[in-house]
C-alpha positions in Angstrom: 73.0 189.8 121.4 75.1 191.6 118.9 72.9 191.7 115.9 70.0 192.9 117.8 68.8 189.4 119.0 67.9 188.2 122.2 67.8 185.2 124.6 66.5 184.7 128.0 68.1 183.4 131.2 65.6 182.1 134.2 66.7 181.5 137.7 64.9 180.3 140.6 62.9 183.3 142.1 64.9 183.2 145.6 67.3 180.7 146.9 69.9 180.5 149.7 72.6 180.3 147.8 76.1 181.9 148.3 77.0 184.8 146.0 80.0 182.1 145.2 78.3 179.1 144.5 79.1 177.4 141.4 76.7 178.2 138.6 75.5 175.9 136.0 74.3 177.0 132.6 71.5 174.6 131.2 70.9 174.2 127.6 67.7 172.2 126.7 67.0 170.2 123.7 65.7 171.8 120.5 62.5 173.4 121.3 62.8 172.7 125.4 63.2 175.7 128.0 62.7 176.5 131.2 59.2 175.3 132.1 59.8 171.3 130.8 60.0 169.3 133.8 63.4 167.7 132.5 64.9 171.4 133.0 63.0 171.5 136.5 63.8 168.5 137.9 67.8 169.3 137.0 67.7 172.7 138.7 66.4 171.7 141.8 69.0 168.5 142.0 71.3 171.1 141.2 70.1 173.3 144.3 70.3 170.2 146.3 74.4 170.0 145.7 75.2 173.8 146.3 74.8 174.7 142.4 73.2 177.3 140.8 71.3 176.8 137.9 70.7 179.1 135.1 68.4 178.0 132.0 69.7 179.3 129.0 66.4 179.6 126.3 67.7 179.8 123.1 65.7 182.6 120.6 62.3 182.3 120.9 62.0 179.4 123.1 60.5 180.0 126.5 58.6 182.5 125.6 61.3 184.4 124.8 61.2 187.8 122.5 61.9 187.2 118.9 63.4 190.8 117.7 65.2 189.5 114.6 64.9 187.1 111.9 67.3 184.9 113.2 66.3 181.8 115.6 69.2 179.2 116.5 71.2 176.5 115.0 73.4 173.5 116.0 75.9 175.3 115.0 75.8 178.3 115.9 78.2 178.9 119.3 77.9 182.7 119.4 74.9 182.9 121.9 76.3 180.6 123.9 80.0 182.1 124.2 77.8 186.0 124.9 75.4 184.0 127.8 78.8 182.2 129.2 80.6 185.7 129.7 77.5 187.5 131.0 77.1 184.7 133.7 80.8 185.2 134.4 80.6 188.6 135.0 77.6 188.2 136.9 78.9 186.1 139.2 82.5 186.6 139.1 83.9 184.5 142.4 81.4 181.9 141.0 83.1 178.8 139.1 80.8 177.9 135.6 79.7 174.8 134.7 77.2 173.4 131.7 75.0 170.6 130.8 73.0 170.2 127.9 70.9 167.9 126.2 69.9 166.7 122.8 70.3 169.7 120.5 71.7 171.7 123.2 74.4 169.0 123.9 75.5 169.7 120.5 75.9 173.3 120.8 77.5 173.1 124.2 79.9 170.2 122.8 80.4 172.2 119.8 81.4 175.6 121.8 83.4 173.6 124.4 85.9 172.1 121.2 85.7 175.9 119.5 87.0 177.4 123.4 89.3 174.8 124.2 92.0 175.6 126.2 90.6 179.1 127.2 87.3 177.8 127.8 85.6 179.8 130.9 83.3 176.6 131.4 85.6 174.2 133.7 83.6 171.2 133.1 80.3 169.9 131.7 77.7 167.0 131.0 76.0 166.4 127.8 73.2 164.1 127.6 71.7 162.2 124.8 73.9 164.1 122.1 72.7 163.7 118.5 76.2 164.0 118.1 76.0 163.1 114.1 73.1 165.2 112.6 73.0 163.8 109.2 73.0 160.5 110.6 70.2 161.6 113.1 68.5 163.1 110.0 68.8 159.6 107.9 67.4 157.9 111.6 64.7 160.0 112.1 63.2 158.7 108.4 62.5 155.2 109.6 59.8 153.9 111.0 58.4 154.9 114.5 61.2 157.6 114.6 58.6 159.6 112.1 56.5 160.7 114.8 59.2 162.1 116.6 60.0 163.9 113.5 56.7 165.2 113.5 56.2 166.2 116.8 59.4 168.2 117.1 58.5 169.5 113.8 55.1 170.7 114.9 56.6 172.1 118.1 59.4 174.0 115.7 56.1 175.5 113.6 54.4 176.7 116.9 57.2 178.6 117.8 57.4 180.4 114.6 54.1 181.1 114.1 54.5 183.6 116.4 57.6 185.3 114.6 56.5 184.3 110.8 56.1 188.1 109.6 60.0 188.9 110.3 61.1 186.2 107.8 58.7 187.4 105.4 60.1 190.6 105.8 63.5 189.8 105.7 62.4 187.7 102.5 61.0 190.9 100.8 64.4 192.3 101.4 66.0 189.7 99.0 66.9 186.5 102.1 66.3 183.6 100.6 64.0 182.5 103.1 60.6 180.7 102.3 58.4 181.5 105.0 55.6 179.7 103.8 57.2 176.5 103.7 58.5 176.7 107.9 55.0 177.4 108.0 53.5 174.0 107.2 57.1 172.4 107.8 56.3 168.6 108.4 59.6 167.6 109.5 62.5 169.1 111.0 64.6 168.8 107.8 61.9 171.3 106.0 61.7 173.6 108.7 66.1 173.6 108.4 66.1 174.0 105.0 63.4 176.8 105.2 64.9 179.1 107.6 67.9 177.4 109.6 70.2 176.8 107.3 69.6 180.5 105.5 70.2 182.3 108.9 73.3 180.9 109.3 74.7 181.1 105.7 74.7 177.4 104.4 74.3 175.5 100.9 72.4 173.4 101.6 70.4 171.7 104.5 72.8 168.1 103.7 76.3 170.5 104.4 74.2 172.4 107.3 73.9 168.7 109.0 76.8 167.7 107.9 79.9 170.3 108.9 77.3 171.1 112.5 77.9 168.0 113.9 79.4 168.2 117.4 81.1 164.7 116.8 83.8 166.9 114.6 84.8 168.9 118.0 85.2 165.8 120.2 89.1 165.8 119.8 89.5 169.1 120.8 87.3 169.7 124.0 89.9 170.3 126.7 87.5 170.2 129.7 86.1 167.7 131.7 82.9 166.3 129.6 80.4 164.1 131.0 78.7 162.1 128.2 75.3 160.1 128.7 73.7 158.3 125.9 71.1 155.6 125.5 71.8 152.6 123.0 68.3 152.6 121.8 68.2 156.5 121.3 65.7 157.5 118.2 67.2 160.7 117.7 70.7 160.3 118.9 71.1 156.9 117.8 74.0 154.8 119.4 75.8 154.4 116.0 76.4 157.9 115.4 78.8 158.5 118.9 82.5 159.0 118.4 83.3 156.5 120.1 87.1 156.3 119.1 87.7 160.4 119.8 85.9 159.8 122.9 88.2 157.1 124.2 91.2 159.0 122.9 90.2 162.1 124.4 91.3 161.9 128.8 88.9 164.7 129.4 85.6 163.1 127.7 83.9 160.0 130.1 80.9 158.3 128.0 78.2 156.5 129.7 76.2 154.4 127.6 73.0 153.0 128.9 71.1 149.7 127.1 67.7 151.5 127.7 66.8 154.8 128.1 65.3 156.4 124.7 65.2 159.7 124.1 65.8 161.7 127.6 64.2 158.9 129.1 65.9 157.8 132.2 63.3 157.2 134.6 64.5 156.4 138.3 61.0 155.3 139.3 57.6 153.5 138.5 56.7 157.0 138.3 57.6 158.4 134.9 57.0 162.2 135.4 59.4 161.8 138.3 63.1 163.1 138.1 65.3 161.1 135.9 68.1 159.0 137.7 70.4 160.8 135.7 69.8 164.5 137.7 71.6 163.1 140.7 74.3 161.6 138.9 75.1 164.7 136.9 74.8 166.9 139.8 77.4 164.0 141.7 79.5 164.4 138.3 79.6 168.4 138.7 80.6 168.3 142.5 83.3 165.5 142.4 84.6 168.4 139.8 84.5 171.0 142.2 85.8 169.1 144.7 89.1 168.5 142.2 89.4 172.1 141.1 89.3 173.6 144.8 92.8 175.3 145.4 92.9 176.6 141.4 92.2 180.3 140.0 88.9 180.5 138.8 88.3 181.0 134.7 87.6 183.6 133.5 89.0 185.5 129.9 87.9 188.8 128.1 85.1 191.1 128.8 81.1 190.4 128.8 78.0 191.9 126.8 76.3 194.9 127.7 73.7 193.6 129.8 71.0 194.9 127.3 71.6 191.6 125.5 70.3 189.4 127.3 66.7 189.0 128.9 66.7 187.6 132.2 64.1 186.6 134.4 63.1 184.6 137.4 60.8 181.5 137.9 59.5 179.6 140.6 61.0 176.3 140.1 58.6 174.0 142.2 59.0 170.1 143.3 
């Protein structure tokens, strides 16, 4: 990345794919990557429908090298445009698609409404969008929905364990950053107001929340969006979707299940299994190719040197 940063991008390890094959850049949720079985079960439907699938681990998820003291935000869009134009350029008879979820639905919603009309992404799915963060913030403070806190919370704190002596460096240097605190970080609010909202230059944690909510880029996404949300969401509760810039919006379709939780579509008894909503997003993606065969593929301005991004391969396995 440009400040020295870096992400990783997995693929399968082989695959008989054409060179031209439609790529589609996966963002999971806030501490997901490449090996959760959500992430797995999507590349492989993707496979199934022609469509390469690149995972797209955000700064130290993944197992992914940490050489800066700067991890990733709802906000921020900038690794995300640099991984979109590396993938480009990568595979440049290839058309680009992306799907996120949770916190990575935000940042893909968010950089689709920053792009929008010269977005190189020609369509995209988010799923179970928090969409509203300081109302996902207020949500998470009641009841049951505190142990989700907790949990991501503790996931947050195990992945900066790892990296905790670059903020205390950069703290020594004068950023405000209170290492100590992300260190025994009980919820996902301390750990924000510890480090996130410092990296990326906010007030406060409340205006961090607040003016990062990808509700705010609805109206001005200007390519096809696939939106699935569960009414009785915890963390991306039902009365925080745009529903009004949604419905005014011809390029946004929202699908609102009754049940469903958090990611938690299951199309089986068996609950590990693939969620029902892999197929229908990798339907979704193809009816789109199927409607933009015939028009010039996307693409605007140059990529990254290659140096800034890791990739790798995995062995995705069913």
């Amino acid at each position: 990345m440009p400040d020295g940063g870096v992400v990783a991008l997995d693929t399968e390890a082989s695959t008989d794919l054409p060179t031209e094959a439609p790529v589609l850049v996966l963002l999971p949720g806030l501490t997901g990557g490449s090996g959760d079985t959500y992430v797995q079960h999507c590349v492989l439907h993707a496979k199934k429908a022609g469509i390469r699938a690149i995972v797209f681990n955000s700064r130290a998820t993944s197992d992914s090298p940490v050489t800066t003291a700067q991890f990733y935000s709802a906000s921020w869009t900038g690794d995300m445009r640099d991984v979109v134009k590396h993938v480009a350029a990568k595979y440049p008879s290839s058309r680009i698609f992306a799907a996120g979820w949770s916190l990575g639905a935000n940042i893909l919603t968010r950089y689709l409404g920053e792009e929008g009309d010269k977005c190189i992404v020609e369509a995209a799915a988010a799923l179970c969008n928090p969409f509203n963060l300081t109302v996902s913030d207020q949500n998470f403070q009641k009841w049951f929905n505190r142990l989700y806190d907790f949990n991501l919370a503790k996931s947050l704190r195990r992945i900066y364990k790892n990296h905790h002596h670059l903020f205390v460096e950069a703290a020594a240097r004068g950023a405000q950053y209170d290492p100590e605190r992300a260190l025994n970080a009980k919820t996902i609010r301390d750990f924000d107001d510890a480090i996130t909202r410092i990296s990326f230059g906010w007030d406060s944690v409340d205006q961090y929340y607040a003016q990062s909510s990808s509700s705010l880029s609805v109206p001005f996404v200007k390519v096809p969006l696939l939106v699935v949300q569960s009414h009785d969401d915890p963390i991306a509760p039902s009365h925080a979707i745009p529903f009004d810039d949604l419905e005014a919006n011809e390029k946004c379709l929202l699908v609102m299940t009754p049940s469903g939780g958090h990611l938690g579509w299951c199309a089986s008894p068996d609950v590990l299994g693939p969620p029902w909503t892999d197929l229908a997003v990798s339907q979704y993606f193809s009816a789109c190719l199927q409607l933009l065969e015939g028009t010039p593929i996307k693409r605007l301005g140059s990529h990254q040197d290659d140096r800034t991004t890791h990739s790798r391969t995995v062995l995705v396995q069913e």
